[in-house]
N, CA, C and O atoms as a CHARMM CRD file, in Angstrom:
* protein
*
  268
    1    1 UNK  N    -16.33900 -31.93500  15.45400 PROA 1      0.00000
    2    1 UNK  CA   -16.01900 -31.10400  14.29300 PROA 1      0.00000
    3    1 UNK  C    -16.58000 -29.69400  14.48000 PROA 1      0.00000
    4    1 UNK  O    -16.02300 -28.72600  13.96200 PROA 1      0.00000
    5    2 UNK  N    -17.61300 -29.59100  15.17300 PROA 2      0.00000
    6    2 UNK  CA   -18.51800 -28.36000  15.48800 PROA 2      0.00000
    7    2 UNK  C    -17.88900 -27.38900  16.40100 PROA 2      0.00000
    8    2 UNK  O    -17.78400 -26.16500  16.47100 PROA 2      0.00000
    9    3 UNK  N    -17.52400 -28.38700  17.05100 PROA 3      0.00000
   10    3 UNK  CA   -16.78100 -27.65700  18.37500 PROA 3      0.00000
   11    3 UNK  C    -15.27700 -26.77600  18.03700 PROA 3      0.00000
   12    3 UNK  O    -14.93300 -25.67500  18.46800 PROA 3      0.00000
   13    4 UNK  N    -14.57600 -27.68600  17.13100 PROA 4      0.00000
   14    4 UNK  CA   -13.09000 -27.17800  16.42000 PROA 4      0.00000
   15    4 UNK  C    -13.38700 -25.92600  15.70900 PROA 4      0.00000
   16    4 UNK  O    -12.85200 -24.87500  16.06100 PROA 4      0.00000
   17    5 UNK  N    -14.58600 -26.01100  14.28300 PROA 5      0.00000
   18    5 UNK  CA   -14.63100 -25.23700  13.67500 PROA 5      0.00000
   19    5 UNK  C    -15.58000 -23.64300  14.98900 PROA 5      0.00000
   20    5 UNK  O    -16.09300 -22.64600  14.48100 PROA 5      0.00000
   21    6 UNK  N    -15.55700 -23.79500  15.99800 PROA 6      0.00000
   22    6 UNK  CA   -16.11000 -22.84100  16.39700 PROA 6      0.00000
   23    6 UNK  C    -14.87400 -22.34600  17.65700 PROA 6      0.00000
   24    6 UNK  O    -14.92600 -21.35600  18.38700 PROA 6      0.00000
   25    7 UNK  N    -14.01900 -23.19700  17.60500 PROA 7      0.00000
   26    7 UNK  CA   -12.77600 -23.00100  18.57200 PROA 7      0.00000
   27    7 UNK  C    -11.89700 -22.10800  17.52800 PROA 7      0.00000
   28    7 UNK  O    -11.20100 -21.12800  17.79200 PROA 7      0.00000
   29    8 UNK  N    -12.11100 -22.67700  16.36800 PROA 8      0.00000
   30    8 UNK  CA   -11.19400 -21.74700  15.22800 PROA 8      0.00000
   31    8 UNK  C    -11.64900 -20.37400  15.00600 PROA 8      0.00000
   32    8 UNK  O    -11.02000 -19.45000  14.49100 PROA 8      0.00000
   33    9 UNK  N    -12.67100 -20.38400  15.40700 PROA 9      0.00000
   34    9 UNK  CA   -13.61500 -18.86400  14.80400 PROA 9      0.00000
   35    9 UNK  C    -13.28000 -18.03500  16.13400 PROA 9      0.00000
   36    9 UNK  O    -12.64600 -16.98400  16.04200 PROA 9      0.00000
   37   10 UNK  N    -13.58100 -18.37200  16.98700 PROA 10     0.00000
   38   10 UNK  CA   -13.28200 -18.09700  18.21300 PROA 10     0.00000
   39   10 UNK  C    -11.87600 -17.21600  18.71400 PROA 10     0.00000
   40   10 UNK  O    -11.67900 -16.22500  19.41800 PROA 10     0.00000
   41   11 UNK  N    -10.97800 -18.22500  17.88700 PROA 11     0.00000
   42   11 UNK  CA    -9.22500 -17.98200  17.84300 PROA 11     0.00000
   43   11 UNK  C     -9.44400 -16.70900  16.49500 PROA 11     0.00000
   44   11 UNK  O     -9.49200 -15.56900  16.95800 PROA 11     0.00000
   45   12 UNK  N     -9.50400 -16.74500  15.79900 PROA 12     0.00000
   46   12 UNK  CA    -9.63500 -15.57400  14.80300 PROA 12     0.00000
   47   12 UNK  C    -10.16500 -14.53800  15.17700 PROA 12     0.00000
   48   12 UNK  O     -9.49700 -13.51200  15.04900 PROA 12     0.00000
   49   13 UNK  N    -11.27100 -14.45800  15.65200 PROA 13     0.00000
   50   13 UNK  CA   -12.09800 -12.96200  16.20300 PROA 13     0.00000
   51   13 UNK  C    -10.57200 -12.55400  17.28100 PROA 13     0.00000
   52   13 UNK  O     -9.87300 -11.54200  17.23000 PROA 13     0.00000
   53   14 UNK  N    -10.48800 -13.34800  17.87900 PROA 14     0.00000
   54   14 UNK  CA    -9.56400 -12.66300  19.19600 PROA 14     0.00000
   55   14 UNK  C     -8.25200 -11.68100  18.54400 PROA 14     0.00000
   56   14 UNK  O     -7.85700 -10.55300  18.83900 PROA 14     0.00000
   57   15 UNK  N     -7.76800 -12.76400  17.44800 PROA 15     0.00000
   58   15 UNK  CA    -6.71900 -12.22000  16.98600 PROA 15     0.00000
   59   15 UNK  C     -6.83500 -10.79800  16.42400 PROA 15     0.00000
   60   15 UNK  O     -6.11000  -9.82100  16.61300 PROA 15     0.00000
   61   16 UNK  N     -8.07500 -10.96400  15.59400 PROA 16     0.00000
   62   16 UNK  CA    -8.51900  -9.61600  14.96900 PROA 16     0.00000
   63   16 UNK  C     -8.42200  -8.19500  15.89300 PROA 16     0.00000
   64   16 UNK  O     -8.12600  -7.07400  15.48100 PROA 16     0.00000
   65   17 UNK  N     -8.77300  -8.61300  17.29300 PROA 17     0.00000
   66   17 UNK  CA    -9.08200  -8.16300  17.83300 PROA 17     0.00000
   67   17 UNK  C     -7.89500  -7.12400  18.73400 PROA 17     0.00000
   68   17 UNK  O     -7.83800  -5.92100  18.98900 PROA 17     0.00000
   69   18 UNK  N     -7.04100  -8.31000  19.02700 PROA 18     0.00000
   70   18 UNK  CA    -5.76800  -8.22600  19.51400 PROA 18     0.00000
   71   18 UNK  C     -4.40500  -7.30000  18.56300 PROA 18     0.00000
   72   18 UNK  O     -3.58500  -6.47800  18.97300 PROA 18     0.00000
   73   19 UNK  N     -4.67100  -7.95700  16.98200 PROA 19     0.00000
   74   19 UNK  CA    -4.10200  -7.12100  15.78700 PROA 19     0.00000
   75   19 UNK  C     -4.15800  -5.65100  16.28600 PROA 19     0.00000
   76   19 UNK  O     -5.22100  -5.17300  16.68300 PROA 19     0.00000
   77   20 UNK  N     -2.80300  -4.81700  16.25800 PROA 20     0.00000
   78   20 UNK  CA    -3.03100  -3.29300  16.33300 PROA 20     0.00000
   79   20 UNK  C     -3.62900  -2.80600  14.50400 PROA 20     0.00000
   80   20 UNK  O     -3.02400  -3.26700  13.53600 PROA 20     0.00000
   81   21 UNK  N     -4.82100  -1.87300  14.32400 PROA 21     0.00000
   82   21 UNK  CA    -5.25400  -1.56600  13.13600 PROA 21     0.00000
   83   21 UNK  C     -4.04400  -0.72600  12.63700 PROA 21     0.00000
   84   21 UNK  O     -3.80800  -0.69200  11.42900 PROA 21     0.00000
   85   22 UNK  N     -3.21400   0.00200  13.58600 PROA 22     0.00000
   86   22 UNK  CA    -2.85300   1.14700  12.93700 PROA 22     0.00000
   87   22 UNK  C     -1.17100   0.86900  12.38000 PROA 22     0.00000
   88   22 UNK  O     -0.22900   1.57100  12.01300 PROA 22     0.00000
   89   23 UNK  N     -1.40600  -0.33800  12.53800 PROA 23     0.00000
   90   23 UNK  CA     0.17700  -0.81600  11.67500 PROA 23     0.00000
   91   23 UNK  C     -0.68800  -0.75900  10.34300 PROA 23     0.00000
   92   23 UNK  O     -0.84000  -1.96500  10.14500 PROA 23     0.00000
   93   24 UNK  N     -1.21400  -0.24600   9.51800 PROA 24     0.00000
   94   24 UNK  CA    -1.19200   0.00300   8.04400 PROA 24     0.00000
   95   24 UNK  C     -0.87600   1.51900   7.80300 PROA 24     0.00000
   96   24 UNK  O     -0.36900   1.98800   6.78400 PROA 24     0.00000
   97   25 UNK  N     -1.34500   2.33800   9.15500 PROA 25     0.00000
   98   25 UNK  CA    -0.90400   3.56400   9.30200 PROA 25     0.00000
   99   25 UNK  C      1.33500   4.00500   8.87900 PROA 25     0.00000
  100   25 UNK  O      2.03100   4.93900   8.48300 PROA 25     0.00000
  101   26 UNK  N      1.41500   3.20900   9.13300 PROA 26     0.00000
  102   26 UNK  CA     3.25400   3.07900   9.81100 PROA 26     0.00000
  103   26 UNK  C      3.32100   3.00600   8.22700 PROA 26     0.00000
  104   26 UNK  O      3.54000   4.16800   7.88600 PROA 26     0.00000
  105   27 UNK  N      3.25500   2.35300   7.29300 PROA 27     0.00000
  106   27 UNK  CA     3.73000   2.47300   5.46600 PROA 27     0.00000
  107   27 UNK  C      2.42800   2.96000   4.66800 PROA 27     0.00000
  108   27 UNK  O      1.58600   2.32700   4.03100 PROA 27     0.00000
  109   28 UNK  N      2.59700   4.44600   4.96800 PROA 28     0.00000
  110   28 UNK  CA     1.58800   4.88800   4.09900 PROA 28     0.00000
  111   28 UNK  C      1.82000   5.79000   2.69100 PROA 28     0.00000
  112   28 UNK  O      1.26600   6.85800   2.43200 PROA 28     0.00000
  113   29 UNK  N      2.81000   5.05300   1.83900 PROA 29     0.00000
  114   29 UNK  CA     3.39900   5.21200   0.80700 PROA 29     0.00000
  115   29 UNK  C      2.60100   6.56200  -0.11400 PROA 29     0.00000
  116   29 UNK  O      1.37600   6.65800  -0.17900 PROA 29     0.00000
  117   30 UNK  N      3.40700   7.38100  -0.67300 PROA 30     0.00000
  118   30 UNK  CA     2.80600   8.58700  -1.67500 PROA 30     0.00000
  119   30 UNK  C      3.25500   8.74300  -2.65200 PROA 30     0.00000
  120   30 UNK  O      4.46100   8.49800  -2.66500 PROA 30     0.00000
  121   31 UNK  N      2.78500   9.10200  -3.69000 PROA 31     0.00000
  122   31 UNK  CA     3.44700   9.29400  -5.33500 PROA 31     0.00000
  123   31 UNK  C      4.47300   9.88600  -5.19800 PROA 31     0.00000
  124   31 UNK  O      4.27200  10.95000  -4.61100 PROA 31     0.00000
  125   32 UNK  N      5.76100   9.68200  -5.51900 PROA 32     0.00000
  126   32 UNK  CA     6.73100  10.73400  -5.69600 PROA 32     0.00000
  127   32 UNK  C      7.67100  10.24600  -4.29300 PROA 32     0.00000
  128   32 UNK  O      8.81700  10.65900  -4.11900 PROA 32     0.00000
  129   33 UNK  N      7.09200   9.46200  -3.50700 PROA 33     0.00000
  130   33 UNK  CA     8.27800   8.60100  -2.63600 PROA 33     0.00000
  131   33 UNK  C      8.98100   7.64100  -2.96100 PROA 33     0.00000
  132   33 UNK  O      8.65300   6.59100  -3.51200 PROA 33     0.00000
  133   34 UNK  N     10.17900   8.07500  -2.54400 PROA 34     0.00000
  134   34 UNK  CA    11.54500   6.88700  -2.81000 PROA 34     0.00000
  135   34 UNK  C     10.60200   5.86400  -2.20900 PROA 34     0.00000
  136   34 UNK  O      9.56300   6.19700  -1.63900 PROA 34     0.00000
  137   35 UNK  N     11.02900   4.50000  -2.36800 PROA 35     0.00000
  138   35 UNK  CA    11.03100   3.30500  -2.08500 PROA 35     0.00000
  139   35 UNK  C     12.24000   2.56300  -1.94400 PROA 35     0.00000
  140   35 UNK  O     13.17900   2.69700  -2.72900 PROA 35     0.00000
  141   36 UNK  N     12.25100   1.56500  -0.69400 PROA 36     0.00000
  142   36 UNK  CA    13.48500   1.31500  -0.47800 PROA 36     0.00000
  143   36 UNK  C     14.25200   0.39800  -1.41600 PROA 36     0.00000
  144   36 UNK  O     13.44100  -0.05200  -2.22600 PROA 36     0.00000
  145   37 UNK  N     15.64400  -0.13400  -1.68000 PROA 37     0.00000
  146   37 UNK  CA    16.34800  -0.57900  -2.72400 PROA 37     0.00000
  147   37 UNK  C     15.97600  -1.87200  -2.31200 PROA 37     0.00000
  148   37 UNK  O     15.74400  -2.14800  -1.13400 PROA 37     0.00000
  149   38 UNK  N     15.92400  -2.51700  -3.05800 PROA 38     0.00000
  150   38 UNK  CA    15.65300  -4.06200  -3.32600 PROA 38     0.00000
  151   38 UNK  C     16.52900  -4.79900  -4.56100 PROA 38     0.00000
  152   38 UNK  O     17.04700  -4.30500  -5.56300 PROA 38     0.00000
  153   39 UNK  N     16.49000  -5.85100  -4.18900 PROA 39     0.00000
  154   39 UNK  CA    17.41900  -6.86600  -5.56300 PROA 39     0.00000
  155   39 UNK  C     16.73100  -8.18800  -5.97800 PROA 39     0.00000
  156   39 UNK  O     16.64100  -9.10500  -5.16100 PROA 39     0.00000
  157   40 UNK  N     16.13000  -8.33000  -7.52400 PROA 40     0.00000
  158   40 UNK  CA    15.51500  -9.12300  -7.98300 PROA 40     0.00000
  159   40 UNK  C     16.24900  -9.62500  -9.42000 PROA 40     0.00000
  160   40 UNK  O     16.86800  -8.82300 -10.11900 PROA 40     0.00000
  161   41 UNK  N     16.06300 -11.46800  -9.87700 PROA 41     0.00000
  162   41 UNK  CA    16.63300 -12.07500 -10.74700 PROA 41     0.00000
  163   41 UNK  C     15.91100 -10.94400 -11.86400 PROA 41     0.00000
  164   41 UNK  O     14.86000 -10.32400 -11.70200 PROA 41     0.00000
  165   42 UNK  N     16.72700 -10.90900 -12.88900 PROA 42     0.00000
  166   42 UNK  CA    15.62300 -10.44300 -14.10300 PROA 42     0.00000
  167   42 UNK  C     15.52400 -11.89200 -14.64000 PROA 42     0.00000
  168   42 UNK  O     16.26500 -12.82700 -14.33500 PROA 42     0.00000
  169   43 UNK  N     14.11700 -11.91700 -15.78700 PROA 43     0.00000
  170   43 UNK  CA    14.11400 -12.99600 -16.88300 PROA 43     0.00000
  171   43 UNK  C     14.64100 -13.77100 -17.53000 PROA 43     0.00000
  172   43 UNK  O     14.59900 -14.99100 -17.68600 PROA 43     0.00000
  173   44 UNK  N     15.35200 -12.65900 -18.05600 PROA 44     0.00000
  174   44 UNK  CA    16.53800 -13.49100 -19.12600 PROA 44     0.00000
  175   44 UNK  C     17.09300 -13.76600 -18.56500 PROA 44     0.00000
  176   44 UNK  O     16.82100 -14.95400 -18.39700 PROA 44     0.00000
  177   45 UNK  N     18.29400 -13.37400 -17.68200 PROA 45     0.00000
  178   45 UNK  CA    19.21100 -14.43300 -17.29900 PROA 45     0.00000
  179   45 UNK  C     19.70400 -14.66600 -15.97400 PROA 45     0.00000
  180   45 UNK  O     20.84800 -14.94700 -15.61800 PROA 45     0.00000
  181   46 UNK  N     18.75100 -14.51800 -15.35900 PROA 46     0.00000
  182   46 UNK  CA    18.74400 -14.04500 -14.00200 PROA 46     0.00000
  183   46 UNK  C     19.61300 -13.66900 -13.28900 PROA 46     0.00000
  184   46 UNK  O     19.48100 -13.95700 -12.09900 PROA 46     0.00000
  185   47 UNK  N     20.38200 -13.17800 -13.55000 PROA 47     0.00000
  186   47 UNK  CA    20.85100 -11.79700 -12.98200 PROA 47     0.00000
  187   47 UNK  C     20.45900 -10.54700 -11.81300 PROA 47     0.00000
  188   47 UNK  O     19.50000  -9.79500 -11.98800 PROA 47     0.00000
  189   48 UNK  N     21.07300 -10.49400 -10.99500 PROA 48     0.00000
  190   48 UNK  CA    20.54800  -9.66600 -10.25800 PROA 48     0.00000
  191   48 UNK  C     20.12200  -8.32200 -10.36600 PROA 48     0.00000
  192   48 UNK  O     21.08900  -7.56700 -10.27000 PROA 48     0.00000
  193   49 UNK  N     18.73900  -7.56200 -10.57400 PROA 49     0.00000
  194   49 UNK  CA    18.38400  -6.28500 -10.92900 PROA 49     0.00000
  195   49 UNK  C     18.19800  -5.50800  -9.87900 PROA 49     0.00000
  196   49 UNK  O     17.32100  -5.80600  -9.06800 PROA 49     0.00000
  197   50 UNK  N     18.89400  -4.51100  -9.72800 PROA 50     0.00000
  198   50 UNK  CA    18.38600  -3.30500  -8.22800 PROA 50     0.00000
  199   50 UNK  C     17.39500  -2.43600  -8.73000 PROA 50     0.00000
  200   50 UNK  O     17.24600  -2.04000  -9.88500 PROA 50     0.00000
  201   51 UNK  N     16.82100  -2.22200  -7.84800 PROA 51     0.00000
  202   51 UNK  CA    15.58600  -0.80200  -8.21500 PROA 51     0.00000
  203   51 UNK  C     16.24200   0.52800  -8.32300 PROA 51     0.00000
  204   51 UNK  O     15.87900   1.48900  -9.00000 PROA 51     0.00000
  205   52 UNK  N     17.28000   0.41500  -7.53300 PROA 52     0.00000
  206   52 UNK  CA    17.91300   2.17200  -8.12400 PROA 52     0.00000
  207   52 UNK  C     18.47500   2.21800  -9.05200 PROA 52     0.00000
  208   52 UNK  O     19.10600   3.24300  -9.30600 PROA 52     0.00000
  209   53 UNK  N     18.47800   0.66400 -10.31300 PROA 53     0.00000
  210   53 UNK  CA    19.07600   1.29100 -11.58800 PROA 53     0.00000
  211   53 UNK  C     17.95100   1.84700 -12.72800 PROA 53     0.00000
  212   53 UNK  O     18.11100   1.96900 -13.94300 PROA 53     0.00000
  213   54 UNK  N     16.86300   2.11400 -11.97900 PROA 54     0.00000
  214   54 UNK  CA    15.51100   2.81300 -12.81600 PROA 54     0.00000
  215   54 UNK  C     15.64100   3.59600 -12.19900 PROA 54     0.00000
  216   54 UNK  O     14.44400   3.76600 -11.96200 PROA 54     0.00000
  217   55 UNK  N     16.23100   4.52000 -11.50900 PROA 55     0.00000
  218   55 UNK  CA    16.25900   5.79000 -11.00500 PROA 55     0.00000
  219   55 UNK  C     16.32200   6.87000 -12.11300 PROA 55     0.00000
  220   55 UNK  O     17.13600   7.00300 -13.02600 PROA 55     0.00000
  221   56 UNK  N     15.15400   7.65800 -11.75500 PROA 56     0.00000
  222   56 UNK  CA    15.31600   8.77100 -13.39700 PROA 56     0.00000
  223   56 UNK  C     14.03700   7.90100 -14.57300 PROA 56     0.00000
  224   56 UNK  O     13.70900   8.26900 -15.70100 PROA 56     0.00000
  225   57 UNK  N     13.71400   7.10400 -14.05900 PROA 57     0.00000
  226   57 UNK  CA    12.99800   6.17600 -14.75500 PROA 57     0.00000
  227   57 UNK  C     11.05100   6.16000 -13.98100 PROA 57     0.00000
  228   57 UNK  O     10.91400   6.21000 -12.75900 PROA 57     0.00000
  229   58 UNK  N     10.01800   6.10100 -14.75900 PROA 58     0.00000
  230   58 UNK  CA     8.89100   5.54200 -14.33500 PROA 58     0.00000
  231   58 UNK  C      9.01800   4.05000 -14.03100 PROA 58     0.00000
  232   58 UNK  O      9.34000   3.23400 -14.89500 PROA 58     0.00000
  233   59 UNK  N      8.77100   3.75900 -12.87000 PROA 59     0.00000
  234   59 UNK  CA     8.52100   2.55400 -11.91800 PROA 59     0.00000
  235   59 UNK  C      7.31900   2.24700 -11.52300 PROA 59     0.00000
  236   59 UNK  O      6.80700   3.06400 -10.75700 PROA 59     0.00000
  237   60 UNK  N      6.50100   1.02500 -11.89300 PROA 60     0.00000
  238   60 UNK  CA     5.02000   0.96800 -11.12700 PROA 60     0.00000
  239   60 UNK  C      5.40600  -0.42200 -10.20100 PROA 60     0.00000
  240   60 UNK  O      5.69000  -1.56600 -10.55700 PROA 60     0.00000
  241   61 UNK  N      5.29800   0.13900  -8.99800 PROA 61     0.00000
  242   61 UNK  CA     5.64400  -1.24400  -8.22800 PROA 61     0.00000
  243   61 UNK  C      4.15700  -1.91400  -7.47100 PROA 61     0.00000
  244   61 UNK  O      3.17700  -1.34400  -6.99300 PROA 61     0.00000
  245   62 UNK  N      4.48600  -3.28700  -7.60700 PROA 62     0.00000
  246   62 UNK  CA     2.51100  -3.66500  -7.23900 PROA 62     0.00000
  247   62 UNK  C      3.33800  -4.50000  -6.32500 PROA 62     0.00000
  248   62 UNK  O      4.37500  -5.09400  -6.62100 PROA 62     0.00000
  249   63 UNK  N      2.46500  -4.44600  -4.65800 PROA 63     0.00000
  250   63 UNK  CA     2.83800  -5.31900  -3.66800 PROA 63     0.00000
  251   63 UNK  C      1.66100  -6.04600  -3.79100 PROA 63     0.00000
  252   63 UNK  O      0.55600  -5.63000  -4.13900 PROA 63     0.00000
  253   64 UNK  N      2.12800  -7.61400  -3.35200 PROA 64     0.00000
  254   64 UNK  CA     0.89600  -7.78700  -3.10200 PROA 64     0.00000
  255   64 UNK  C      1.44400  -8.91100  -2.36600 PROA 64     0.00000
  256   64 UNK  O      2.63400  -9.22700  -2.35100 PROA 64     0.00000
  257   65 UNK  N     -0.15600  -9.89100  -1.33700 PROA 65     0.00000
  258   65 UNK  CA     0.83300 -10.90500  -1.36300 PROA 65     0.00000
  259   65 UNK  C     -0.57400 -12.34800  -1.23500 PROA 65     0.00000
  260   65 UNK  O     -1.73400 -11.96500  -1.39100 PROA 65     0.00000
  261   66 UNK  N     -0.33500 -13.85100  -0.96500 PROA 66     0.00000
  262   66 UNK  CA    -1.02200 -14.72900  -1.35400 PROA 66     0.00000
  263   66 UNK  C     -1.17900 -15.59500  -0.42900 PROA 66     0.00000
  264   66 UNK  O     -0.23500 -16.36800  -0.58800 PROA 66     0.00000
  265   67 UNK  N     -1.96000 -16.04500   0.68600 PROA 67     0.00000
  266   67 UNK  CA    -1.50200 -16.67900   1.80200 PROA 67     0.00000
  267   67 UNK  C     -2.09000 -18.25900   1.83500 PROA 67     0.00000
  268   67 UNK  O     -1.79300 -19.00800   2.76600 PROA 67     0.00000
C-alpha cells in the first residue's frame, strides 16, 4: 500500500512537472472581450439559449470546473 501510494505521488510530481505552465498564458481573458458563442438549455423549458442573444446586454460568465 506504501509503495502504490508513493508510486502515485511519484506519477503526479512528474506530471506537474512535465505540464507546460504557460497554457494558462494562451486564455487570458479581459473585461470588455467578446467571448466565444456557446448554446445552453434555459430552465424553463429547455430550449436552446445562445450567448449572442445578450449581446448589448451585461453578462457575468463564471467558468469553473469539478474533477
Amino acid at each position: 500500500m506504501l509503495k502504490r501510494a508513493c508510486l502515485i505521488a511519484f506519477a503526479a510530481a512528474i506530471l506537474c512537472c512535465v505540464t507546460p505552465r504557460d497554457s494558462r498564458a494562451e486564455y487570458a481573458p479581459q473585461v470588455g472581450q467578446r467571448h466565444d458563442d456557446f448554446l445552453l438549455p434555459s430552465l424553463a423549458d429547455w430550449e436552446p439559449i445562445a450567448l449572442s442573444q445578450f449581446r448589448g446586454r451585461k453578462v457575468l460568465l463564471i467558468h469553473f470546473a469539478s474533477w
